[in-house]
VOFI-873640 format. One record per residue (C-alpha): residue in one letter; y, x, z. Coordinates in steps of 0.1 Angstrom, whole numbers, plus 5000, padded with zeros to 4 digits. Layout:
N
AYXZ/...
//
This chain:
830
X500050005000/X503350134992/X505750165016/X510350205013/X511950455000/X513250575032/X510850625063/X513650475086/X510950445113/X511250835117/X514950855118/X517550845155/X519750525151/X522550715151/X523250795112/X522250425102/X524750305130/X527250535114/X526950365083/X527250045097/X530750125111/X531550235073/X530349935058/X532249715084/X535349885078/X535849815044/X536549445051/X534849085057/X535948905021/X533649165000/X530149055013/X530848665015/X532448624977/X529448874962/X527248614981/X528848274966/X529048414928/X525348504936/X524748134944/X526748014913/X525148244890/X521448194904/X522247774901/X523347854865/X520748034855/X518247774869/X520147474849/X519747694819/X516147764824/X515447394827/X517747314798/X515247584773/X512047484787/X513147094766/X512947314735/X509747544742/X507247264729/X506047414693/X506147064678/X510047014691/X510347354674/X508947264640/X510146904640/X513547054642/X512747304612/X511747024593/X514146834595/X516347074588/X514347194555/X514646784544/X518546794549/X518647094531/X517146994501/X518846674503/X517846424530/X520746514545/X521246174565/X517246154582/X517446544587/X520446494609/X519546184628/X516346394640/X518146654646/X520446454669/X517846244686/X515746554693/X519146724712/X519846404730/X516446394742/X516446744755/X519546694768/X518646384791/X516046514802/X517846894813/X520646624830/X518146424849/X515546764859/X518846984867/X520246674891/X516846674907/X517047044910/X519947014930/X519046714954/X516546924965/X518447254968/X521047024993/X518146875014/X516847215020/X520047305034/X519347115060/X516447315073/X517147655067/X516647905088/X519148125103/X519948405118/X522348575141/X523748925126/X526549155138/X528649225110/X532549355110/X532649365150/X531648975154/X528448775158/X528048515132/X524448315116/X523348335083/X520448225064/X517748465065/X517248505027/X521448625033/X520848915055/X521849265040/X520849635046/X522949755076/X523549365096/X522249435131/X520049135139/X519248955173/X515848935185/X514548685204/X511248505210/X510048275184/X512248455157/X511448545124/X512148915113/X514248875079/X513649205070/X512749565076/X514249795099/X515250025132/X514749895164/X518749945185/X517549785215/X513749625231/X513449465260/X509449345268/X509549295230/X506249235213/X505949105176/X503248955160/X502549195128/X499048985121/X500348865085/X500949285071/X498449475095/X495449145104/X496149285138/X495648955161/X497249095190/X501149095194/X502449485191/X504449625219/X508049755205/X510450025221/X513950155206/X515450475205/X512250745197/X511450875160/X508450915146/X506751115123/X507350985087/X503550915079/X503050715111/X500650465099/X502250115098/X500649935128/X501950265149/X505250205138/X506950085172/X510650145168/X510449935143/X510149525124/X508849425094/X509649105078/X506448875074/X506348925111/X508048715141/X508548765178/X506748655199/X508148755236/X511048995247/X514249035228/X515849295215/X518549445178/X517249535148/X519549765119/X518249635088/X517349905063/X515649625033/X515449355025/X513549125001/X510949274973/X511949654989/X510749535018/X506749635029/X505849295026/X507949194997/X506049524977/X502849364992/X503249024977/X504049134945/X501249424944/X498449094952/X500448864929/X499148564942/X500648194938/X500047914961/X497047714952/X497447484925/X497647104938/X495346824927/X498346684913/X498847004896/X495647004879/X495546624872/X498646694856/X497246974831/X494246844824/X496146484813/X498646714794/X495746874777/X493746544773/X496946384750/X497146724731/X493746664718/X493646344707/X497346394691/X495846714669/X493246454658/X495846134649/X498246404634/X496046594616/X494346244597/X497846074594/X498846394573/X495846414552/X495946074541/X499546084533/X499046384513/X495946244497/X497945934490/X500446164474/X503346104497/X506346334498/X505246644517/X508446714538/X508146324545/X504246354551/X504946644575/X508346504596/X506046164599/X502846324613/X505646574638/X507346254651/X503946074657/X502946404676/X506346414695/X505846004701/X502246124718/X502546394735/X504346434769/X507046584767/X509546354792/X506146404819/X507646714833/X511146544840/X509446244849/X507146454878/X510646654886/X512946334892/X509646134912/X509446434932/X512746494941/X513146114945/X510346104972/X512246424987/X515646224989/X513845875002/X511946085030/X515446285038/X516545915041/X513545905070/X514246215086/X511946415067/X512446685039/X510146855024/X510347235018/X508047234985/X508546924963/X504446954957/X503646874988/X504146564984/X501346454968/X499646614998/X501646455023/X500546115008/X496646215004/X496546315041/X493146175059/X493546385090/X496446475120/X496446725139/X499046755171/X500346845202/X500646555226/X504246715241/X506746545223/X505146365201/X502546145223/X504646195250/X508146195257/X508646565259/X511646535284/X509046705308/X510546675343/X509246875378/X507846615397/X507346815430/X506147185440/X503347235463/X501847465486/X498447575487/X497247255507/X499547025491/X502647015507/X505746995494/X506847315496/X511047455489/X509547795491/X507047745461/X510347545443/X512547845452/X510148125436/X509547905407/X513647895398/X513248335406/X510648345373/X512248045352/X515448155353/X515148565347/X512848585320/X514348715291/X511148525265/X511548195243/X512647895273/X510647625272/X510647315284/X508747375318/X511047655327/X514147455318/X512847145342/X512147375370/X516247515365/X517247195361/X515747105395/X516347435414/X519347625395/X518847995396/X520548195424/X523748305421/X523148705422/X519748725415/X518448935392/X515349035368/X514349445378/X511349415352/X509249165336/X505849115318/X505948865290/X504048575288/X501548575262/X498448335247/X495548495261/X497348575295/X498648245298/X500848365326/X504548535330/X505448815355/X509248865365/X509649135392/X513049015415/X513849125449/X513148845472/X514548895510/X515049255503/X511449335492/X510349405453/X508349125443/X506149035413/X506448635409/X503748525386/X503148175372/X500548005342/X498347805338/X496247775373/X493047955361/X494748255349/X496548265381/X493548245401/X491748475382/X494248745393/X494448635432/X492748815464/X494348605493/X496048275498/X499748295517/X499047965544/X502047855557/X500447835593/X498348105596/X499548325570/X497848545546/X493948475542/X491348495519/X491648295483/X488148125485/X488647935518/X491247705494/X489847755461/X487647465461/X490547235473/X493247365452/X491147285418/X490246965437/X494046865440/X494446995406/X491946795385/X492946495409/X496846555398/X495346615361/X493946285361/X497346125367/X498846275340/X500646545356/X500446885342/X500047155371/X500247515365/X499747805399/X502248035410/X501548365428/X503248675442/X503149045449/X504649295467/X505249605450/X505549945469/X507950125441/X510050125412/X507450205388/X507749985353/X505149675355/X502549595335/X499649315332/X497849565353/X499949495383/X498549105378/X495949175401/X495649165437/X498348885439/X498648595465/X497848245455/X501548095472/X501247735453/X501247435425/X504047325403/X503946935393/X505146825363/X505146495342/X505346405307/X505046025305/X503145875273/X505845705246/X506245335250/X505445345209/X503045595211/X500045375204/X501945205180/X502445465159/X498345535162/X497545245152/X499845235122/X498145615108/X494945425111/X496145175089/X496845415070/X493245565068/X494145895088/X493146005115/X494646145148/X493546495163/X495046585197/X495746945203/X496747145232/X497447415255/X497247175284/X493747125308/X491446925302/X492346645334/X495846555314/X494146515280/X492146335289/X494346095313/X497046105282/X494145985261/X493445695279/X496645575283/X496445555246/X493145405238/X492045695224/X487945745222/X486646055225/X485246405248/X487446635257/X486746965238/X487547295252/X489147575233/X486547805250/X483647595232/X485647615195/X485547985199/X482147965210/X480747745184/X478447855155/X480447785122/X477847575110/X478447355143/X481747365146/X482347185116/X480446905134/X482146945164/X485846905153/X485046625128/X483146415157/X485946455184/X489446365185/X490846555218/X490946965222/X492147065254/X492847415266/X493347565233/X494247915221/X495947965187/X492548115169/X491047775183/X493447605163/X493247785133/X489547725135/X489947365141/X492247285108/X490147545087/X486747315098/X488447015090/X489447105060/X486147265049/X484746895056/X486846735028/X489746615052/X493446655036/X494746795068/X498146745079/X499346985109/X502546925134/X503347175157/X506847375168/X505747665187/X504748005184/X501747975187/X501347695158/X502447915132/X498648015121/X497847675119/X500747535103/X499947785077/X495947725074/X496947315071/X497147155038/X500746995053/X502347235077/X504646965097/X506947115118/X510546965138/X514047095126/X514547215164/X511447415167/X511347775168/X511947975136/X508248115131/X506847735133/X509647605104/X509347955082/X505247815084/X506147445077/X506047305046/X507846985060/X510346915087/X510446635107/X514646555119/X513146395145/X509946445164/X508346085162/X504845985153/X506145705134/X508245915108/X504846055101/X503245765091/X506545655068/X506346005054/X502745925043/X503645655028/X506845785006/X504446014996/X501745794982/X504645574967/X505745854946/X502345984938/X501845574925/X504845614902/X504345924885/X500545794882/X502045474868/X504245634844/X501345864828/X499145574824/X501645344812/X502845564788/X499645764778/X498445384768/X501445284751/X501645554730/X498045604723/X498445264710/X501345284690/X499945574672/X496845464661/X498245124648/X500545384624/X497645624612/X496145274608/X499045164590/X499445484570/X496245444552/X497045064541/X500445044533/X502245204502/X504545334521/X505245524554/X504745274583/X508245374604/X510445604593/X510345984615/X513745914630/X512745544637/X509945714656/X512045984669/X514445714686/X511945454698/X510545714720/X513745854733/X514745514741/X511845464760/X512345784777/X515545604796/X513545344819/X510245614821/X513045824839/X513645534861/X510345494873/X510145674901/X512445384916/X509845164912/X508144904939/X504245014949/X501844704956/X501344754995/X497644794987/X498645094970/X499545284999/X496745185022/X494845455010/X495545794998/X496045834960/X493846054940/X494046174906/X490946064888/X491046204852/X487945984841/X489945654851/X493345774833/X491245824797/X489145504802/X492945314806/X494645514779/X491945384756/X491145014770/X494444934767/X496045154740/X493244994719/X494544604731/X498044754721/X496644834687/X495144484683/X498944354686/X500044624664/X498044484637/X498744144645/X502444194635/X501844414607/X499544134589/X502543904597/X505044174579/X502744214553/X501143854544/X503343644560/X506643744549/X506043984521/X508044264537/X509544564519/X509144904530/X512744784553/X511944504565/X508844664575/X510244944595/X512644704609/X510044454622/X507644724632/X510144894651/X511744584673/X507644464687/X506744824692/X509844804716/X509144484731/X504844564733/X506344864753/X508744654777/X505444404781/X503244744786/X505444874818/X505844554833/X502444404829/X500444784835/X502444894867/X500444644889/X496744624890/X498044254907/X498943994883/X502444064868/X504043754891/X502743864919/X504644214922/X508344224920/X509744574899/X512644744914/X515744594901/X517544894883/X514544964865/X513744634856/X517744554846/X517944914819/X514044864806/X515044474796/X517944614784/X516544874763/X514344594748/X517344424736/X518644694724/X515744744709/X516144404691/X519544404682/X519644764662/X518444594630/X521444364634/X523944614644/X526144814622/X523845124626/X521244984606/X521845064573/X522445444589/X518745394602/X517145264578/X516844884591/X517544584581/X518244204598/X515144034606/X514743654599/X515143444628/X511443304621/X509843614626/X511843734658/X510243364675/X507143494661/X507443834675/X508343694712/X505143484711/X503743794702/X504643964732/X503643684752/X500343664738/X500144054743/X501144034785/X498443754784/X495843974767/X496444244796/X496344044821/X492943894813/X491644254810/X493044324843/X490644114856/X487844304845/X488844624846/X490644754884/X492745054885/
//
């Protein structure tokens, strides 16, 4: 693995600070405008990116060739109409992708994350993706590392390196001594890499790279991996790829029977390119782009965005939930209900030690150490001599304060851990004795408390003889001195919001830290059915069991973050679409393993960095309306690729059809051309679309068997209609090659309004209501559709007015036709 240029790591801070007081000296204004005309010129090169890709297709490419050859040698008036309807079409579609672009780019906005850097004598917070070589960055717990660089300054910091070095175990970091320059990279400990976060301590880092110089960035792009491709993804493709086929086949026999029939062969060849441009997808990437980033915008509406618009479709298909109960089950306003000696007591003492650890540790503050300050504020003078961060295999935090003149080491954790590391027991009437003559009553009063609902974690003490630095070594020997109570009540809507996942098809997976004795109690107050699963038997657990295990049971209790990782990696392997919320530290691994990372706009860095969605709000509820947002815009793109994909389909074989009977081309190429552009204007409206309720019951599924089978059942009713009209054009009322075109071209607009509003419901069509908007423009579009041949444009297009008998005739038509599909409907569920 490659590594920077410079090997900072064996450099004294002192030249790197210098040329931080050089850079800050030459001004604040410099760094911030370099920064916006970055933004502009990044946002323009993306709106010119999207605008090229509507003219990559090959058959855009040649239709426009064509077109030109055939106004050069003389078709001057078709050549240009193609021309133009080609460039309005790529031009809509770059307007309505590039809008979408930017809806997105603003909700994401929202959930950055930021950092705090020292730049030009002041503190100020940027993005992380903002920070520069030479910003001084603060450390603290639960912070991401934006780049690589020099430890300034460590105080009990550790970092997690796992994600560059597959080290597990955080890395202790110091400041201030250089190393050789070939120090292997997990050595490295006056230094931080990006790709890494903190996990305890805090601490300064001088960045020294940033971005693809960075050891990470050089390691992503030496693997050159992508994220896994999305069902959608693939569904997508392999439609795109099904329609490619079949229009090779329908262009390829439409030109050889025009040639054979001795048709024009500029006119043979812009006919068969505008039936391939009338078949072939190209609005399906906008379409995808504005559905997407219409979810995005709906869920934003919900207190949800989304940090990748394909996850989405993931969001929607979820089966299985995985969470923490703090916050989320419960209220999370976690208050200290009463702190108790060894025999359970209420004890100030116990109260009073409590506020000594809570209030001097320098880690992440969470919410149990904020509930003990806000009962018992920290004492005015008191200070922190040394401390030993809490960690997720310790479970436990060490702050060493002088207490009544004497150095102490106040410990508290979860109550096994402290136990573990207890001798004696401090008895408030006979003083010090021996930990196992209260042992048995302590877990007694624990488990009892647990069963209420109330979390209880131990606290324990030490004196030290000296001055020496502290370590989890000096954990042992410790005196048992109490219990701390604490309540987290279950949320009035809590069950509520259960129930409605279920109806939803997913299921619920309770996840924590916490014992056993409040899962469990938590779980009953909810109605939830299941064993209690301890992280100890996870890690235990053969992998061919654990798959088992996880999938049977609903409740994990006592949970490390490897058990979780295993948990959401099981699931997964069972089939389950796993979603996973969690805002801590220790959720990071798991929010990455998940198929949905979930995670809450106040959690710490590490945990949103991981999420691929973020929750404005920590409620169960906006969950379940995320889900369904999700499946709703999953429905409409569906809708719009089988819609269309049949339409089409349909359209095109009635005019190879058509080709081979007539004497004459069956529509015009620009006719073509403009029918399918105008269709293009509702298809973009689709993702506005109502979703039958049924719909979103379950999760959607991209079933490539079930699009083809629709495409042809009822492209091949479309063609029966087709037909229908051209033998009235061509026996009934004797048309010319004009009338023809123009009679051809007003049903295949109205078949296509009937198509969308009778194929968007597998209900019948009175029975679900379309959105408004997109019912108002696609009528309207019909009628357009119906009035060109009477407008002054129609000579310029080649149409001319139809008589007023064979517009009733076409309406029952088109009533006939919504019939038709209807009574296949019946037979044939989607």
């Amino acid at each position: 693995m490659s590594t920077p240029a410079i090997p900072f790591w064996s450099l004294q801070p002192g030249p790197l600070t210098a040329d931080v007081k050089s850079r800050d000296a030459t001004g604040s204004n410099e760094n911030s405008a370099r920064v916006h005309r970055s933004m502009l010129s990044a946002r323009t090169r993306n709106r010119l990116r999207i605008l090229g890709r509507q003219f990559t297709s090959p058959i855009t490419l040649i239709l426009i060739v064509a077109a030109l050859i055939a106004a050069a040698t003389g078709d001057t008036v078709d050549g240009t109409i193609i021309v133009v309807i080609v460039v309005a079409s790529a031009l809509l579609g770059a307007w309505q992708e590039g809008h979408a672009a930017d809806e997105v780019a603003a909700l994401l906005d929202q959930v950055t994350v930021r950092v705090h850097v020292q730049r030009h004598g002041a503190t100020i917070e940027v993005e992380s993706k903002d920070v520069e070589p030479l910003d001084v960055v603060t450390l603290t717990a639960g912070g991401i590392i934006p780049g690589d660089g020099l430890l300034l300054s460590a105080v009990d910091l550790m970092i997690d390196e796992s994600a560059l070095t597959g080290e597990s175990f955080p890395v202790d970091k110091i400041s201030g001594s250089a190393l050789p320059a070939d120090t292997a990279l997990s050595s490295r400990t006056n230094s931080a890499f990006a790709g890494t976060h903190v996990v305890s301590g805090t601490g300064s880092l001088l960045i020294v790279s940033v971005g693809a110089s960075t050891t990470f960035g050089q390691l992503s792009a030496s693997v050159a991996t992508r994220p896994p491709v999305t069902s959608f993804e693939t569904g997508i493709k392999r439609f795109g790829l099904l329609l490619l086929r079949v229009m090779l086949v329908l262009v390829a026999a439409t030109l050889i029977i025009n040639l054979l029939l001795q048709r024009p062969l500029i006119d043979s060849l812009l006919f068969a390119l505008a039936l391939a441009v009338g078949i072939t997808p190209q609005m399906l990437p906008v379409v995808v782009a504005i559905s997407l980033a219409a979810g995005a915008r709906r869920l934003a509406r919900s207190q949800v965005i989304v940090k990748r618009l394909d996850v989405i479709e993931d969001l929607g298909a979820m089966s299985v939930l995985c969470t923490d109960k703090t916050g989320t089950l419960t209220d999370g306003s976690i208050e200290i209900d009463r702190a108790l000696d060894p025999h359970g007591a209420v004890s100030s003492t116990v109260l009073d030690l409590a506020s000594l650890n809570a209030g001097l540790q320098k880690g992440y503050p969470n919410p149990m150490d904020l509930a003990i300050l806000q009962r018992q504020p920290l004492p005015a003078g008191a200070t922190a001599l040394d401390e030993v961060p809490y960690d997720f295999q310790r479970k436990r935090l060490s702050v060493v304060s002088d207490v009544d003149g004497v150095r102490t080491l106040i410990t508290k954790g979860a109550l096994d851990s402290i136990l573990s590391c207890c001798t004696t027991v401090e008895d408030p009437i006979s003083g010090a004795a021996a930990l196992n003559t209260v042992i048995d009553s302590v877990n007694e009063l624990a488990k009892s408390l647990g069963g209420q609902g109330a979390r209880v974690i131990g606290l324990a003490t030490r004196t030290l003889a000296d001055d020496h630095p502290v370590d989890i070594h000096d954990e042992t020997g410790l005196t048992f001195r109490g219990l701390l109570v604490f309540l987290d009540p279950v949320k009035k809507d809590a069950r509520a919001s259960m129930l409605d996942l279920e109806t939803l098809g997913i299921t619920l997976k309770v996840i924590t830290g916490d014992n056993r004795f409040v899962t469990a109690s938590v779980a009953k107050d909810l109605g939830l059915q299941s064993d209690v699963v301890l992280g100890s038997a996870i890690g235990a657990a053969h992998p061919a069991d654990l798959q088992n295990l996880v999938t049977r049971n609903s409740l994990f209790a006592e949970v490390e973050p490897a058990h979780k990782i295993a948990i959401v990696a099981a699931l997964r392997r069972s089939g389950a679409t796993v979603g996973y919320l969690g805002d801590g530290i220790n959720d990071a691994g798991a929010l990455h393993t998940a198929d949905v990372g979930l995670s809450v706009n106040t959690a710490v860095d590490v945990a949103k960095e991981a999420a691929a969605v973020i929750l404005l709000t920590r409620e169960l509820s906006v969950v379940a309306t995320g889900v369904r947002l999700g499946r709703r815009t999953f429905a409409n793109t569906l809708k719009y690729v089988r819609v269309a994909a049949s339409a089409n389909f349909g359209n095109i074989l009635s005019m190879v059809i058509a080709a081979a009977i007539l004497p004459f081309l069956p529509m015009l190429p620009a006719q073509i051309l403009l029918l399918n552009f105008m269709s293009d204007i509702p298809n973009t409206l689709v993702s506005r679309d109502r979703v039958d309720d049924e719909r979103l019951r379950t999760a959607g599924k991209w079933n490539m068997k079930a699009v083809t089978r629709f495409m042809i059942l009822f492209g091949a009713v479309s063609t029966v209609f087709d037909l229908a009209t051209f033998a009235l054009l061509e026996w009934g009322f004797r048309a010319d090659a004009t009338l023809f075109h123009s009679g051809w071209f007003v049903e295949s607009g109205l078949t296509q309004f009937v198509a969308m509003m009778t194929l968007r419901t597998s209900r019948h069509v009175w029975r679900s209501r379309p959105d408004k908007i997109f019912l108002v423009v696609s009528a309207a579009i019909a009628a357009v559709t119906l009035i060109l041949p009477f407008s002054p444009l129609a000579g310029l297009l080649g149409f001319e007015a139809l008589p007023l008998g064979f517009i009733g005739l076409l309406f029952g038509v088109a009533v006939l036709y919504a019939a038709a599909n209807e009574i296949v409907k019946r037979f044939f569920h989607f």
